[in-house]
C-alpha positions in Angstrom: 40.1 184.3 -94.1 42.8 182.2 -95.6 46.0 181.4 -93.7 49.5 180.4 -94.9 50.8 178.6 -91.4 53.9 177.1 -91.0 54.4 174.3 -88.6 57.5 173.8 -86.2 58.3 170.8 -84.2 61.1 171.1 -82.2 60.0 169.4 -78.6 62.4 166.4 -78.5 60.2 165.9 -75.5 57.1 165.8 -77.8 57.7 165.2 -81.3 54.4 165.2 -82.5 53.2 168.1 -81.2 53.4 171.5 -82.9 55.3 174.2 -81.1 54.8 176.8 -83.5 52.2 177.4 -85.9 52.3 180.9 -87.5 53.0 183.4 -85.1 51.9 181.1 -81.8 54.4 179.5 -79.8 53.2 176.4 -77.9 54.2 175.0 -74.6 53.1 171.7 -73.0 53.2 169.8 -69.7 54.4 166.1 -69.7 51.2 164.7 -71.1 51.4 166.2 -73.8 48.8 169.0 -73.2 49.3 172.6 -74.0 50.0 174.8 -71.2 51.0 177.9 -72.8 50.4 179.4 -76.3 51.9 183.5 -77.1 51.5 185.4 -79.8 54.5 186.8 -81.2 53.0 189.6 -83.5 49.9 190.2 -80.9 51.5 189.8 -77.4 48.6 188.0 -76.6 48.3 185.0 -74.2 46.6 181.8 -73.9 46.9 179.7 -70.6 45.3 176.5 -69.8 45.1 174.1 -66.8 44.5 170.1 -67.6 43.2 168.0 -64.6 45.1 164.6 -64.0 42.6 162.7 -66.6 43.5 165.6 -69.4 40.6 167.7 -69.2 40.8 171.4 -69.8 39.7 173.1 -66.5 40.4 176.5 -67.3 41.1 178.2 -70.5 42.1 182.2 -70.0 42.9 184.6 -72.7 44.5 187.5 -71.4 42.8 187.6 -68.4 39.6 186.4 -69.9 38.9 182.8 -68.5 36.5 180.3 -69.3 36.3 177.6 -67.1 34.7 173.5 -67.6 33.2 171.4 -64.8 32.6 167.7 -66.0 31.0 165.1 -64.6 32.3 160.9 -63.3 32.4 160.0 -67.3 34.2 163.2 -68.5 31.0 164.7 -70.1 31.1 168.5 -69.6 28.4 170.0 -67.7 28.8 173.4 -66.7 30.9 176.3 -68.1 31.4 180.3 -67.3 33.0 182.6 -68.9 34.5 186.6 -67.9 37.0 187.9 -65.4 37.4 187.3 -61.8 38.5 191.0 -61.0 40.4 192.6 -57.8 39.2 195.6 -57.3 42.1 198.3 -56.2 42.1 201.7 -55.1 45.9 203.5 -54.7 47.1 199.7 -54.8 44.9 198.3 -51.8 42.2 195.8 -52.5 38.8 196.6 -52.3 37.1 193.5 -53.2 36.5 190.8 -55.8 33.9 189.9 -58.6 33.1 187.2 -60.1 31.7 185.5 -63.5 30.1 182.4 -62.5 27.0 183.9 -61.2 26.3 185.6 -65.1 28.0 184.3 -68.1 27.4 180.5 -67.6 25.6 177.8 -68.9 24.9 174.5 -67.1 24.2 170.7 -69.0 22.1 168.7 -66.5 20.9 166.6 -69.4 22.1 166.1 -73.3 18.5 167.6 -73.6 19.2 170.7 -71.6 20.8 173.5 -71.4 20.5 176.2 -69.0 21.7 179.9 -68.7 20.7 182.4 -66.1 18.1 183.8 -67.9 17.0 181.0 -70.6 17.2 177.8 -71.1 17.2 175.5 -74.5 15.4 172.0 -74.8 16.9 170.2 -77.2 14.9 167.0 -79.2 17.0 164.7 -80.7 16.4 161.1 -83.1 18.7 158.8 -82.1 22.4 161.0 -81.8 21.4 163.2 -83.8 20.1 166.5 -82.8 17.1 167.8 -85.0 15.6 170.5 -82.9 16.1 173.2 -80.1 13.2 175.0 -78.5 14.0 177.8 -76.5 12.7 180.1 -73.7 13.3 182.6 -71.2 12.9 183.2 -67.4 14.9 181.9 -64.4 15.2 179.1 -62.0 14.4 179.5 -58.6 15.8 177.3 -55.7 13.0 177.5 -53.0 14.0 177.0 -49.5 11.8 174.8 -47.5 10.1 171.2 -47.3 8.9 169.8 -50.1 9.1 173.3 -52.4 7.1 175.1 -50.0 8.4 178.8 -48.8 8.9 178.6 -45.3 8.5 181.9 -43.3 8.1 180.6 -39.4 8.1 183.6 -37.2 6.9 185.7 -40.7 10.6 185.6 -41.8 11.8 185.4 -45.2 14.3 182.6 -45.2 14.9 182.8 -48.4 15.7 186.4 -48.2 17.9 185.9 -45.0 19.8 183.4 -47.1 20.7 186.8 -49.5 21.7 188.7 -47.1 24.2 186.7 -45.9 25.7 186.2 -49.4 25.5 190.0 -49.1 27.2 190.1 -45.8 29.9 187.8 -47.0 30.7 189.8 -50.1 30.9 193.1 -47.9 33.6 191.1 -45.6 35.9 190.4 -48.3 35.7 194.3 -48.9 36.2 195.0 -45.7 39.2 193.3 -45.1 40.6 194.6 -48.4 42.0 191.2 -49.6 43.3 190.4 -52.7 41.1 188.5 -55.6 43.0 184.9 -54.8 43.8 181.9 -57.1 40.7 181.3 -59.6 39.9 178.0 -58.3 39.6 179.2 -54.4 38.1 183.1 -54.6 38.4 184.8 -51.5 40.5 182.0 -49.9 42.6 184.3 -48.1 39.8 186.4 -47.3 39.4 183.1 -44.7 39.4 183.0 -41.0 42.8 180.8 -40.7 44.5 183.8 -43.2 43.4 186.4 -41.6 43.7 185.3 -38.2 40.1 187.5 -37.5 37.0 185.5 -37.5 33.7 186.6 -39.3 31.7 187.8 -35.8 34.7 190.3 -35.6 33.2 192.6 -38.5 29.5 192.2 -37.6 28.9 195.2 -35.8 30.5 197.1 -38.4 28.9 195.6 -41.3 25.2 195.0 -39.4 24.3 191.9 -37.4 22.0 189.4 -39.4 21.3 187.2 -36.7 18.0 185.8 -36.5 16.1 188.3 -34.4 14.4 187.8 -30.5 11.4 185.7 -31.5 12.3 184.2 -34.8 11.3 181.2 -35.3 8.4 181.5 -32.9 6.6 179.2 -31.3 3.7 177.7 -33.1 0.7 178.8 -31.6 -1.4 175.4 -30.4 -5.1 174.3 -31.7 -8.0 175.2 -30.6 -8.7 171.4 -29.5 -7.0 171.0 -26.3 -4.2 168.8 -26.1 -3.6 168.0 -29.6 -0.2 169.2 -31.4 0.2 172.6 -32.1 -0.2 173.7 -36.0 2.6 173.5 -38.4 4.6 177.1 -39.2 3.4 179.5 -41.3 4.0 179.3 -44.8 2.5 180.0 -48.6 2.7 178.4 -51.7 1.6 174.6 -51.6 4.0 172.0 -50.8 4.8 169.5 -54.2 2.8 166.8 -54.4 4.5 163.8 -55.9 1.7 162.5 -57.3 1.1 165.6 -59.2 4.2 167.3 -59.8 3.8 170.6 -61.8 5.7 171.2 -64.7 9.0 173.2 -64.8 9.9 173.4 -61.2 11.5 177.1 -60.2 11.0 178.0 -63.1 9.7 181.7 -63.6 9.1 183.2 -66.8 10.2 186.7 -67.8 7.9 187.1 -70.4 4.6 185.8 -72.0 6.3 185.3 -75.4 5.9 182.1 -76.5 9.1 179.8 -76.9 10.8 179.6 -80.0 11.2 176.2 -81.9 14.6 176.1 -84.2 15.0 172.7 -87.0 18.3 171.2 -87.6 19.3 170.6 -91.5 22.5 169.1 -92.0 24.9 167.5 -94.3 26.7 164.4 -94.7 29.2 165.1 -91.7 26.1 166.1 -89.5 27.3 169.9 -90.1 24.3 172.1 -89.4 23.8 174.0 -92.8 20.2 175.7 -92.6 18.1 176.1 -89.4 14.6 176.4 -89.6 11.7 178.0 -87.4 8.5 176.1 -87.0 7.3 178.1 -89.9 10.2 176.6 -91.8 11.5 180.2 -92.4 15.0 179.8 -92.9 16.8 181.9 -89.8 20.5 180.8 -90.1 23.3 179.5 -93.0 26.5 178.0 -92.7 28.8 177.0 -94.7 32.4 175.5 -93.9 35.9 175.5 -94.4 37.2 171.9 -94.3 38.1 171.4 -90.4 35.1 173.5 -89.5 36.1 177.2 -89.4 32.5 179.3 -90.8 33.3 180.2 -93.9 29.4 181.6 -94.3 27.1 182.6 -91.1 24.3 184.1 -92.1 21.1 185.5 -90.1 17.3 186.2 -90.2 16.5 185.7 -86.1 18.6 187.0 -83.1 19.3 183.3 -82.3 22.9 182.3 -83.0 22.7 178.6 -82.0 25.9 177.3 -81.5 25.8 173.5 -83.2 27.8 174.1 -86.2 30.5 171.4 -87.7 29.6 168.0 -87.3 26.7 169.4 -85.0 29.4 169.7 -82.2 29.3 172.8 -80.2 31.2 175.8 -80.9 32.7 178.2 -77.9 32.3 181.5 -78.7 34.4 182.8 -76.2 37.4 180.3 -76.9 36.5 179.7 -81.0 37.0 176.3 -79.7 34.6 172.9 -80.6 34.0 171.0 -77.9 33.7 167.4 -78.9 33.5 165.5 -75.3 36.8 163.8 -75.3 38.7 167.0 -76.6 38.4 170.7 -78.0 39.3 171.0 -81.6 40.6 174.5 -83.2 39.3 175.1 -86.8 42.1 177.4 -87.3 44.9 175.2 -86.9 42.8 172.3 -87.8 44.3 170.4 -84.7 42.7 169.3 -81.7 43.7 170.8 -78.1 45.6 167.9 -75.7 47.0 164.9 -76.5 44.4 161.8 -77.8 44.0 159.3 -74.8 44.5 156.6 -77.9 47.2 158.3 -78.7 49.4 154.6 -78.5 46.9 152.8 -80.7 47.3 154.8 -83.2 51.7 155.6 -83.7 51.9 156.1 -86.9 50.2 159.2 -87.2 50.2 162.4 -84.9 47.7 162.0 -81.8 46.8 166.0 -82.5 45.5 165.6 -86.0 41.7 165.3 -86.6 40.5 162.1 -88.0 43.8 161.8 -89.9 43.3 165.0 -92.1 40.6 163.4 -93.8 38.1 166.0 -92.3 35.5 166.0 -95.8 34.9 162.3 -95.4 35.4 161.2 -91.7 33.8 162.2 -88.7 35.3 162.2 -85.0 32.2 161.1 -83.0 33.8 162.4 -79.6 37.2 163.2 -80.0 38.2 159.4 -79.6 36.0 156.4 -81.6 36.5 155.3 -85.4 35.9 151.8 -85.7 36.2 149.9 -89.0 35.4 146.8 -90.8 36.1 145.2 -94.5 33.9 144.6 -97.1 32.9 141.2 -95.3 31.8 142.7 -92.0 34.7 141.5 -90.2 36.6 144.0 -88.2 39.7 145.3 -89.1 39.7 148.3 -85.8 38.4 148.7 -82.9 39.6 150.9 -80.1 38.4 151.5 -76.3 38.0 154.6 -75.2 36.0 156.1 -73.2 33.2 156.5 -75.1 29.7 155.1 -74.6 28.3 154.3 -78.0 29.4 152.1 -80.6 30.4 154.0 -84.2 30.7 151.4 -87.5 32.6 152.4 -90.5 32.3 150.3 -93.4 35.1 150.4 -96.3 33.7 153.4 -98.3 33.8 156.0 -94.9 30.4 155.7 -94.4 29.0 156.2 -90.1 26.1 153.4 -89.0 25.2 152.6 -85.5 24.6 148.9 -84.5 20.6 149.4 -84.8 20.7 150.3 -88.6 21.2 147.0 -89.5 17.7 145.2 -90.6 19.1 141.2 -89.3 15.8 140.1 -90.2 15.8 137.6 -93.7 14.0 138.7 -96.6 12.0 135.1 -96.7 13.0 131.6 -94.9 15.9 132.9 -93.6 17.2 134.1 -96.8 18.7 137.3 -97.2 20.8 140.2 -95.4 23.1 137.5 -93.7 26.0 140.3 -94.7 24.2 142.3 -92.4 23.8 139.9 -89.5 27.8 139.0 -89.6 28.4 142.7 -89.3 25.9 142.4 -86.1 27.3 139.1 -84.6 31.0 140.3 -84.8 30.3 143.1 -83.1 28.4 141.3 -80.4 31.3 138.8 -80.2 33.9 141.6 -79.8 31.9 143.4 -76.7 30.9 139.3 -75.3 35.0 139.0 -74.7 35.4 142.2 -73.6 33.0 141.5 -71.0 34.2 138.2 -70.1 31.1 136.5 -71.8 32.6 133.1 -73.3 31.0 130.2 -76.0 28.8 131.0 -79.4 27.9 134.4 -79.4 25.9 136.0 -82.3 23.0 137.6 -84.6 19.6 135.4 -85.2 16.8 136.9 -87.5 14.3 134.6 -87.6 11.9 135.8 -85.2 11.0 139.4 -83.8 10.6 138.4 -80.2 10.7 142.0 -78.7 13.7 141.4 -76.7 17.0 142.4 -76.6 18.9 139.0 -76.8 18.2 135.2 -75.7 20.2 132.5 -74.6 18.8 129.5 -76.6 19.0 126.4 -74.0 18.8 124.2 -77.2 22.3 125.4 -79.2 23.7 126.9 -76.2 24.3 130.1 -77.6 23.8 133.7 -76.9 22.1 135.7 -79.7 21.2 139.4 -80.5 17.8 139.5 -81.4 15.7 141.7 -83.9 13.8 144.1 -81.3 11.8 146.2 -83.7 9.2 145.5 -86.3 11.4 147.1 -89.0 14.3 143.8 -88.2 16.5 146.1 -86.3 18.4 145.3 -82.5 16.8 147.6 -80.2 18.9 151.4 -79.8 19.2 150.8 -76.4 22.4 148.2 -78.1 24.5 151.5 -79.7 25.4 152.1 -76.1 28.5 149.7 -75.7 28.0 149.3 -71.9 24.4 148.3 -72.3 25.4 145.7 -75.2 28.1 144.3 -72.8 25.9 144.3 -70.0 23.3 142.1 -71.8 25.8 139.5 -73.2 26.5 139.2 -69.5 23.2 138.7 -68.6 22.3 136.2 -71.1 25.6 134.6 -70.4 24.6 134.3 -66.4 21.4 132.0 -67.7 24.0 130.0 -69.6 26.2 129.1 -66.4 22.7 128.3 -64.9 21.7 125.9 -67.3 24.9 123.8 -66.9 24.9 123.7 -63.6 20.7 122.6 -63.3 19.1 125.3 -61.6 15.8 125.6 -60.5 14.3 128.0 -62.8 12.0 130.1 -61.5 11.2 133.5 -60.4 14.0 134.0 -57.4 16.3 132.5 -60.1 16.1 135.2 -62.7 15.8 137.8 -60.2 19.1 136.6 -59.4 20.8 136.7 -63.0 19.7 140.5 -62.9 21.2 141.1 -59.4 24.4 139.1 -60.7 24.7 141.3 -63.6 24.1 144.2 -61.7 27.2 143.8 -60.3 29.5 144.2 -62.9 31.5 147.1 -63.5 29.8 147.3 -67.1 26.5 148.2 -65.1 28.5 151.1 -64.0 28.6 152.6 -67.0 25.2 152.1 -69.2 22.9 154.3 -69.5 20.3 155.5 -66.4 17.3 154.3 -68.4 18.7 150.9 -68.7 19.9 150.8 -64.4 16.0 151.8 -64.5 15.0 148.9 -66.7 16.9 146.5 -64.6 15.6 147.1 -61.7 12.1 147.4 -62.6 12.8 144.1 -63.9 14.5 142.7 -61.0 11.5 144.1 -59.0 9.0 142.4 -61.1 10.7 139.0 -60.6 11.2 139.4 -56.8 7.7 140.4 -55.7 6.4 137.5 -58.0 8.7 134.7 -56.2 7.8 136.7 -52.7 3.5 136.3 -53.6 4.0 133.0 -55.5 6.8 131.0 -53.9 8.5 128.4 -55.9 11.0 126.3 -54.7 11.7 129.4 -52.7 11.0 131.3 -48.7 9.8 134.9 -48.2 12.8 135.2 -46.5 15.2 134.2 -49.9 13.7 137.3 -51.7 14.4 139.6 -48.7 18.4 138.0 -48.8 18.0 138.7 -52.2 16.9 142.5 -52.3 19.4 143.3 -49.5 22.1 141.7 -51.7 21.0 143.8 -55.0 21.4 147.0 -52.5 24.7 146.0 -51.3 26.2 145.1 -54.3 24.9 146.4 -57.5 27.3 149.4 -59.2 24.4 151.7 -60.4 24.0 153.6 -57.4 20.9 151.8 -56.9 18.5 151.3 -53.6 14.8 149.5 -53.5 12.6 149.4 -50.8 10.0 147.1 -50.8 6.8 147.2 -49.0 5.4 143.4 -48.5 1.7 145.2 -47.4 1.6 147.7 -50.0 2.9 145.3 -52.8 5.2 147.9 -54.1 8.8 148.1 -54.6 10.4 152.3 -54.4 13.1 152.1 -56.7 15.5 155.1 -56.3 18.5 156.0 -58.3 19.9 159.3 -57.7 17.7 161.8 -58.0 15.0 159.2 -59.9 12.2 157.8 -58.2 9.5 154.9 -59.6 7.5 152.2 -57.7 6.5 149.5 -59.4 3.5 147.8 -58.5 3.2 144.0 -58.0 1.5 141.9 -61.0 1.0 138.4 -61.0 2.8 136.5 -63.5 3.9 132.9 -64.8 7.2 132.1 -64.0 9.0 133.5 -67.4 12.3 133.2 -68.6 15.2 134.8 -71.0 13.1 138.1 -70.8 14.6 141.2 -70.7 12.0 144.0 -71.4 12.2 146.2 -74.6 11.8 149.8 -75.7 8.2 148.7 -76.6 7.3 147.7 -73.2 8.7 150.2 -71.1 
């Protein structure tokens, strides 16, 4: 479909910003984010709510809402879509319904998605997404200790945990309230509105209290004065040391999961997708900002990475791109860029300066630039993680494309290793890392980056066999993170210390500290303190210049102080350290090694 808009700006408030395109007439709050968009010729609606860091919460077309959960970095990872309904007889309320429960899909993981009845695995090289496998069933929550099914007294807790969602849903009804604001349904269905408490309605609506006998007493053992037996229960508890696979998850079918391939062009648009019999199942082809000018089918599946692989919302005919949602059909993006004072000589809602054939918007925020001699000309913070290099012809690289490694006695690809050491000088200031900062390619060492106690400087290394830095290095937070590190041997050298086990055990707890850590990824906080483990247990087993009781200070100082959410037990007897972070557990086991410096373990180790 073609369109012939016309755009109006006539917000002295916000000059940049559209408030009319075609027949939609555009309102917005005071950061710049739309609020309100009507349809003259359609009398339709669009209202949307932004949280206080200019996120879209809710998104509701005449009456239809979709609404966006995020997570602490502003990645999305839940949204539902459908009506919250009141229903009303002769004008009197009669109870409420809601979406959430159906049409919603959850993102625990960039490599999962999950809807109620099927859920996508996604594989991906690097960024870029090359296949989806998907299944059906559902996940279960299990009630009990340790994923056992507890029924103590032959009661059904999990069941009892049903019927008082049932119970509750039949109170609302019964005290004929209305539907409420979207973001607290059934509020003033709540004691302190109505002024009558939930008992009040139990004999009317059946009393679910746990009945005379329940839980009952556990019946003792046969053997006299020994502790009576545990409750009854089926299903075996989880083992951790032999977890099964796919935990609640129960399949609806014996079909077997379908595999989908990725082809795409030079903006990472998906054009074919593939089964594992590389049958073609789906075609797209696209107008310039991303609206489907072709999309063709062979399969059911309608998967829903389109232009520039970035998601497309059915329901809203939205993108989501993880800073911001950009419409195809206006070709703008939805809320004001966070950059937007970086960049003031063009408008903050246009995508990649209307340049959409040759430029790709990683995230709604990065484009970072350099000339012809890898210097750079722009670089902006934002907020996201990984860094994006744009050479002079348009072309996308990550930091770990670049083979630093010379062709033969050093000779050769030096362009490549200034592009490398710029970059790691830019990231060393922003993370207060000071002195010679750069890109050797001598040697493939397997490590990330070294501080050489002979030049004094601090030096990306080649990681891989192919002369590459290591990928972990495209995430900005790890890069700074590991300039810091390196740079915390550095103020260790000019002062003399001792080097030993405790001491570099220290330089991880030191940069563990920082609010970079904060940020990188979970693998690396992993890395780090598997590392920091390693170290400690060696300098507790083979002192050094060093008590028992300095590792313990030590270990209680990484606890108190680290900003990765991080917490290690050790156990001297068992020679283990738990490491715990969130929901992620790993021990690590104690190996005797020489006392071994500038070493920070590598993809190939892990």
């Amino acid at each position: 479909k073609s369109y012939n808009f016309a755009y109006k700006y006539e917000d002295s408030n916000h000059p940049t910003a559209p408030t009319q395109i075609g027949h939609d007439h555009y309102t917005y709050d005071a950061n710049g984010n739309p609020t309100l968009v009507t349809n003259d010729s359609t009398n339709t609606t669009r209202e949307m709510y932004w949280d206080e860091d200019n996120r879209l919460m809710v998104l509701s077309d005449n009456g239809k809402t979709s609404r966006y959960t995020y997570n602490a970095v502003g990645e999305r990872i839940m949204k539902s879509y459908g009506t919250m309904e009141g229903v009303y007889i002769n004008g009197a309320p009669q109870g409420i319904t809601f979406h959430e429960t159906d049409n919603f899909t959850l993102y625990p993981a960039s490599i999962l998605s999950v809807n109620k009845n099927r859920f996508t695995k996604h594989y991906f090289i690097g960024e870029k997404r090359i296949a989806s496998r998907i299944g059906t069933g559902l996940f279960n929550n299990v009630y009990g200790r340790n994923g056992s099914y507890v029924t103590a007294g032959q009661q059904d807790y999990a069941e009892r945990m049903n019927q008082i969602q049932k119970q509750k849903e039949a109170y609302y009804k019964q005290q004929g309230i209305a539907p409420g604001v979207p973001t607290m349904k059934g509020a003033y269905g709540d004691p302190e509105n109505t002024g009558v408490g939930y008992n009040a309605v139990l004999t009317e609506l059946g009393n679910h209290d746990v009945p005379q006998g329940w839980i009952q007493t556990p019946h003792p053992n046969t053997t006299p004065n020994t502790n009576p037996g545990p409750p009854v229960s089926w299903n075996d508890p989880s083992n951790p040391d032999d977890p099964q696979a796919g935990y609640g998850y129960i399949p609806n079918d014996t079909t077997k999961e379908e595999t989908f391939f990725y082809h795409s062009d030079h903006l990472g648009s998906t054009s074919y997708i593939t089964d594992d019999h590389a049958n073609i199942t789906q075609f797209d082809a696209y107008l310039p900002y991303g609206e489907l000018l072709v999309d063709e089918h062979s399969s059911s599946e309608d998967l829903p990475y389109k232009f520039n692989g970035k998601q497309f919302d059915e329901e809203t005919g939205l993108y989501y791109y993880g800073a911001r949602y950009m419409n195809p059909v206006t070709s703008l993006w939805y809320g004001v860029d966070p950059l937007a004072e970086k960049y003031q000589a063009s408008g903050s809602y246009l995508y990649c300066r209307q340049n959409p054939v040759r430029r790709v918007d990683v995230d709604g925020n990065d484009e970072v630039h350099i000339n012809g001699d890898g210097r750079i000309v722009k670089v902006i913070n934002d907020h996201s993680a990984y860094i994006t290099i744009v050479d002079p012809k348009g072309n996308r690289h990550s930091l770990s494309s670049y083979n630093i490694s010379p062709y033969f006695l050093g000779i050769g690809r030096g362009d490549y290793r200034q592009i490398v050491a710029n970059i790691a000088g830019y990231y060393a200031k922003q993370a207060g890392v000071h002195g010679l900062v750069g890109a050797k390619g001598n040697e493939i060492l397997g490590i990330f980056a070294n501080y050489d106690y002979s030049d004094k400087g601090i030096w990306l290394q080649p990681s891989n066999s192919d002369g590459t830095v290591d990928r972990w290095l495209d995430n900005k937070y790890n890069l700074m993170n590991t300039l810091q590190h390196e740079y915390f041997h550095k103020l260790d050298d000019q002062r003399n210390a001792y080097k030993n086990h405790l001491l570099h055990a220290s330089v991880d707890e030191r940069a563990s500290r920082t609010r970079t850590f904060a940020h990188t990824s979970g693998k690396w906080k992993l890395n780090v303190a598997a590392e920091f483990s390693e170290y400690v247990m060696n300098a507790y087993y083979q002192p050094n210049e060093n008590t028992k009781a300095d590792v313990m200070n030590l270990i209680d100082k990484f606890n108190r102080n680290n900003t990765g959410n991080i917490f290690l037990k050790f156990n001297p007897d068992a020679r283990t350290m738990d490491i715990k972070i969130n929901n992620l557990e790993k021990t690590i086991k104690y190996v005797p090694s020489i006392d071994k410096f500038n070493f920070i373990v590598s993809n190939n180790k892990k």
